[in-house]
DOGU-5214 format. One record per residue: z, x, y of N, C-alpha, C, O, CB in turn. Coordinates in steps of 0.02 Angstrom, whole numbers. Each point is the difference from the previous one (the first is absolute). Glycine has a CB too. Example, Ala and Ser with C-alpha at 12.3 -4.5 7.8 and 13.67 -1.06 7.14 Angstrom:
// DOGU-5214
+--------+--------+--------+--------+--------+--------+--------+--------+--------+--------+--------+--------+--------+--------+--------+
|   n_c3 |   n_c1 |   n_c2 |  ca_c3 |  ca_c1 |  ca_c2 |   c_c3 |   c_c1 |   c_c2 |   o_c3 |   o_c1 |   o_c2 |  cb_c3 |  cb_c1 |  cb_c2 |
+--------+--------+--------+--------+--------+--------+--------+--------+--------+--------+--------+--------+--------+--------+--------+
|    390 |    660 |   -284 |      0 |    -45 |     59 |      0 |     45 |     60 |     33 |     52 |     -1 |     29 |   -147 |    -58 |
|    -98 |     77 |    112 |      3 |     42 |     59 |     37 |    -39 |     55 |      8 |     25 |     55 |   -116 |     34 |    -87 |
+--------+--------+--------+--------+--------+--------+--------+--------+--------+--------+--------+--------+--------+--------+--------+
//
This chain:
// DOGU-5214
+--------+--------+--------+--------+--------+--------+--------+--------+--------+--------+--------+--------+--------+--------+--------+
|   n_c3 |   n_c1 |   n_c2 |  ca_c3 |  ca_c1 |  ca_c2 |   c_c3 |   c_c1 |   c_c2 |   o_c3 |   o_c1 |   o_c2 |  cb_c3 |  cb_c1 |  cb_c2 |
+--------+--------+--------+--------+--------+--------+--------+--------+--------+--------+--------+--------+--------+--------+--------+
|   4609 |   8901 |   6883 |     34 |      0 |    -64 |     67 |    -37 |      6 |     48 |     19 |     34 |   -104 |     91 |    -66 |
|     51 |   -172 |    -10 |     71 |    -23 |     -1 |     67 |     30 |    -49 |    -10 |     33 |    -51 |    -66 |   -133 |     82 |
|    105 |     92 |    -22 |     76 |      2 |    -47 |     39 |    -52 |     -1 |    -12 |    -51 |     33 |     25 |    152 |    -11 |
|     46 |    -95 |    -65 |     44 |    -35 |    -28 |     69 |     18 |    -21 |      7 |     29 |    -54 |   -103 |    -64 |     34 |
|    150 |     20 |     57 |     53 |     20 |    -23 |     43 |    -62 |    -22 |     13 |    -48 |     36 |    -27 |    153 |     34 |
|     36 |    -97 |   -141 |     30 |    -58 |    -32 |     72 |      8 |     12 |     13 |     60 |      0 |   -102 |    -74 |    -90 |
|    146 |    -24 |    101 |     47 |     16 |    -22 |     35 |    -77 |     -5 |    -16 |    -54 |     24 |     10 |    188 |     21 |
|     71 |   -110 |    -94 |     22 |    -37 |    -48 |     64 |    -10 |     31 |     34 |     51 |     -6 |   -101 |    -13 |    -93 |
|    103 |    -95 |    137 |     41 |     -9 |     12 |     67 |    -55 |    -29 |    -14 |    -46 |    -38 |    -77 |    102 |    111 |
|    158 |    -44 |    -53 |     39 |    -41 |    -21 |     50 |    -24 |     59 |     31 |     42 |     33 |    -52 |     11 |   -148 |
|     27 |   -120 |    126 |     49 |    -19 |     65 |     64 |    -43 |    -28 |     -6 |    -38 |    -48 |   -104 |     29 |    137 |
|    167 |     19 |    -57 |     61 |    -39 |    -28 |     15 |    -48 |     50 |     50 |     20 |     30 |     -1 |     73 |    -96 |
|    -75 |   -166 |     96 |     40 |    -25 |     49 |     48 |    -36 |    -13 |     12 |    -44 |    -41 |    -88 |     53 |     91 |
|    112 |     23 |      3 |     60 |    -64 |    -13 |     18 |    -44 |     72 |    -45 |     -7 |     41 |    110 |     90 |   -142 |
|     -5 |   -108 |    113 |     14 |    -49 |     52 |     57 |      2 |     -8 |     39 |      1 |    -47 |   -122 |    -67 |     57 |
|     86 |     65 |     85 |    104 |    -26 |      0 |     -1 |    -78 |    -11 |     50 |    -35 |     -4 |      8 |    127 |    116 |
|   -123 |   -113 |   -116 |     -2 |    -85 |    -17 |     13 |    -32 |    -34 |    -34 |     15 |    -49 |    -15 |    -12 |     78 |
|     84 |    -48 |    -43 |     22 |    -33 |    -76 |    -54 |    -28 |    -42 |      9 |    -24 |    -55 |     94 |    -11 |    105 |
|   -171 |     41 |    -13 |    -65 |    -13 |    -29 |    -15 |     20 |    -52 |    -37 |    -29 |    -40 |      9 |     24 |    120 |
|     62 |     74 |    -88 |     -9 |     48 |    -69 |     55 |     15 |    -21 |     38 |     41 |     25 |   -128 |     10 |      1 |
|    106 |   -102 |   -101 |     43 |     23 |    -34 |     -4 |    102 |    -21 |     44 |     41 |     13 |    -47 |   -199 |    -53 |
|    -54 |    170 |     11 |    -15 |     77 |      4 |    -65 |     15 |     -1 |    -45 |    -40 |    -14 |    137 |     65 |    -38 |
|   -103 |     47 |     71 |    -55 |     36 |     21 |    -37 |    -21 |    -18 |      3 |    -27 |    -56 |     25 |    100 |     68 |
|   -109 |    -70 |     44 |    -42 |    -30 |    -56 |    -24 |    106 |     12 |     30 |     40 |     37 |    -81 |   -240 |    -27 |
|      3 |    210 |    -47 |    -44 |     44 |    -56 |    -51 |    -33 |     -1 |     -9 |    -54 |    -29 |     84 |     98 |    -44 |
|   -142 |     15 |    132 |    -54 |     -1 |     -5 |    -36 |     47 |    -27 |     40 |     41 |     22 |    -19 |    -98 |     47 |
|    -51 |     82 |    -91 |    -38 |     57 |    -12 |    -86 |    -20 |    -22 |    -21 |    -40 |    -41 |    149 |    102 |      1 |
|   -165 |    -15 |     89 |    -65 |     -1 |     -6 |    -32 |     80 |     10 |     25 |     56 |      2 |    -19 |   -191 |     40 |
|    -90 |     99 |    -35 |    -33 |     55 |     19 |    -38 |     -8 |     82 |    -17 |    -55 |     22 |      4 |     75 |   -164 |
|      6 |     20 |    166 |    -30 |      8 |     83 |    -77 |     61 |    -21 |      3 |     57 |    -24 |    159 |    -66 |    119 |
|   -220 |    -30 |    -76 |    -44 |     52 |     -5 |    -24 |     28 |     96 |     -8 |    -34 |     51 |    -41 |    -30 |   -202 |
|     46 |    117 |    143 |    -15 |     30 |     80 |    -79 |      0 |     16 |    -13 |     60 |     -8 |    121 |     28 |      2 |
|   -150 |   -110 |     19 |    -68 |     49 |      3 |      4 |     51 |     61 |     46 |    -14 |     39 |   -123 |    -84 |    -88 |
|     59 |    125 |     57 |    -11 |     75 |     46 |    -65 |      5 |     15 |    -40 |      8 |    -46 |    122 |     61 |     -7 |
|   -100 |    -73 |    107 |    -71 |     20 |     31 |      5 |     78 |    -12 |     43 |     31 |    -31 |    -60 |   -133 |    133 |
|    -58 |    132 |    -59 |     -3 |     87 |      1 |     36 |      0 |     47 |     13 |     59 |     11 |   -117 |    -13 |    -47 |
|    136 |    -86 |     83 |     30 |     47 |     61 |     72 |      5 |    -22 |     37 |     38 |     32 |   -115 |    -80 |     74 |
|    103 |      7 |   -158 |     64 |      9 |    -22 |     42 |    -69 |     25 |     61 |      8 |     -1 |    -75 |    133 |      7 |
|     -7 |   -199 |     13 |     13 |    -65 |      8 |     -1 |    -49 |    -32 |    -53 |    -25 |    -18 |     33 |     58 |     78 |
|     82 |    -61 |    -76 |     -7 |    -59 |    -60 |    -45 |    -75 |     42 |     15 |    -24 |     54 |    132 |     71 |   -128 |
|   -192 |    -64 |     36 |    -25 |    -42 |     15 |     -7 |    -56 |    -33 |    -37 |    -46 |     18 |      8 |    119 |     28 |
|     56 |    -74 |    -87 |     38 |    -52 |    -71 |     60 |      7 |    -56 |     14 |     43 |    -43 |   -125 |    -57 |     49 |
|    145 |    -57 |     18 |     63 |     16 |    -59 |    -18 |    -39 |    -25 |    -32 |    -43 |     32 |    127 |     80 |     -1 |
|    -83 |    -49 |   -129 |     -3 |    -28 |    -19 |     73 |    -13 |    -38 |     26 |     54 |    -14 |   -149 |    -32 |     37 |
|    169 |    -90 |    -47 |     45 |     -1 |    -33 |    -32 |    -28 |    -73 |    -53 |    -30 |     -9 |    137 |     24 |    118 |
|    -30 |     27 |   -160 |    -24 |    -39 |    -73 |     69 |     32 |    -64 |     36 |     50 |      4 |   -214 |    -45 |     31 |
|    173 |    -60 |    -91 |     43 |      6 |    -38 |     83 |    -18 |     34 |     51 |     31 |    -14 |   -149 |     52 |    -45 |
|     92 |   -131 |     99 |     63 |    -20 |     15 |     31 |    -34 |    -29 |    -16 |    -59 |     -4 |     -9 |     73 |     74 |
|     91 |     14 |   -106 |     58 |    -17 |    -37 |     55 |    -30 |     35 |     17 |     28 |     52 |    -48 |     58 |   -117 |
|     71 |   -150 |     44 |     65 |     -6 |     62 |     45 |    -28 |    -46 |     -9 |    -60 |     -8 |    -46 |     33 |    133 |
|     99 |     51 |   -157 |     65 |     -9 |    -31 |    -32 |     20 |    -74 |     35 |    -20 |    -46 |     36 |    -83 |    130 |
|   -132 |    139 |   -102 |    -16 |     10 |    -63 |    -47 |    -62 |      5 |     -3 |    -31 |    -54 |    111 |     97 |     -7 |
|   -128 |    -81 |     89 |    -49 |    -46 |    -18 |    -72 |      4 |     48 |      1 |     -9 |     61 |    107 |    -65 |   -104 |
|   -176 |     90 |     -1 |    -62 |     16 |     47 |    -12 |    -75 |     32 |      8 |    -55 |    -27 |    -72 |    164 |    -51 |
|     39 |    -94 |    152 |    -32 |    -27 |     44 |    -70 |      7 |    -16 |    -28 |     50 |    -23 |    116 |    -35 |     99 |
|   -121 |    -89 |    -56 |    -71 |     -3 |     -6 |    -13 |     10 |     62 |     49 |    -12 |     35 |    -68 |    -59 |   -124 |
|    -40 |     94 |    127 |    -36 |    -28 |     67 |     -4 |    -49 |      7 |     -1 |    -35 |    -51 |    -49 |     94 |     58 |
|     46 |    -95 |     61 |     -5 |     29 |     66 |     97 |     16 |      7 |     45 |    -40 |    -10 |   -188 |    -44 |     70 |
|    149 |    147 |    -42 |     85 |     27 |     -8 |     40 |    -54 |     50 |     61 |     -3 |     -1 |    -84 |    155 |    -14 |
|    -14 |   -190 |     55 |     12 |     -6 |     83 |     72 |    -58 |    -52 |     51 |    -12 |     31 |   -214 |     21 |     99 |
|    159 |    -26 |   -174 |     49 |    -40 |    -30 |     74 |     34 |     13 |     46 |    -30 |     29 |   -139 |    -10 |   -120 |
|     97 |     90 |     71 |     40 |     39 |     -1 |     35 |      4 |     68 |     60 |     -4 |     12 |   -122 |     53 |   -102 |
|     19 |    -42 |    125 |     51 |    -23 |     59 |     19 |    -64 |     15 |     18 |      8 |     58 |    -58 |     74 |    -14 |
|     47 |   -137 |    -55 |     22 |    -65 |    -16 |     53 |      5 |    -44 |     -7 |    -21 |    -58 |    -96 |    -25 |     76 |
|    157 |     72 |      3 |     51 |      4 |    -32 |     41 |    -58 |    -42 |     46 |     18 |    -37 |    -56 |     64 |    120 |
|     -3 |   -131 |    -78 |     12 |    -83 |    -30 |    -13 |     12 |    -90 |     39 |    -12 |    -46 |   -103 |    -71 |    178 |
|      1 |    109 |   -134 |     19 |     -3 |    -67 |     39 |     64 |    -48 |     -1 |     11 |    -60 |    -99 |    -92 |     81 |
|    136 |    119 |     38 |     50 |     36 |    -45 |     65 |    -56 |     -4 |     29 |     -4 |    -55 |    -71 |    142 |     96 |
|     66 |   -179 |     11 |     43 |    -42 |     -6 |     -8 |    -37 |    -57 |     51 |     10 |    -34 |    -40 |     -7 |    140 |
|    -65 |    -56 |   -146 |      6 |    -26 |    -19 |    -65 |     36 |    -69 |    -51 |    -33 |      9 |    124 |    -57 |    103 |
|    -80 |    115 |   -142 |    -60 |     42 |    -39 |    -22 |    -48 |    -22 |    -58 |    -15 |     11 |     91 |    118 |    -45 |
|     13 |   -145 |     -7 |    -60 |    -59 |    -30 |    -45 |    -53 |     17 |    -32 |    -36 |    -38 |     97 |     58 |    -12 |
|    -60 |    -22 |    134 |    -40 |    -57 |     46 |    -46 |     43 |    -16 |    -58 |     -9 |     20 |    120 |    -58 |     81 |
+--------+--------+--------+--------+--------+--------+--------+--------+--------+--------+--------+--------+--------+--------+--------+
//
């Protein structure tokens, strides 16, 4: 029997870097699956937001921080 624990998170990063004028603001969702032995054996992420604005898939963008520098490239 599998399970699922959802939870709904919110992150504030910031930097001593001059890279970021201010914080960026992520907030998503993380799904857990749970085997019977009580072992996550899948995360899933989704609904990723970053300054108020949704992210499409594949997220891996998101870490390519370049286009927070410049949003409109």
């Amino acid at each position: 029997m599998e399970q699922v624990v959802r939870i709904i998170w919110h992150v504030k990063i910031t930097s001593e870097f001059p890279i970021f004028n201010s914080p960026l603001y992520v907030d998503g969702i993380s799904k857990y699956h749970i085997n019977w032995e009580g072992f996550v054996f899948r995360h899933e992420v989704s609904n990723i937001v970053v300054n108020g604005i949704p992210q499409e898939p594949p997220y891996v963008r998101f870490f390519d921080l370049s286009w927070v520098l410049d949003p409109q490239g």
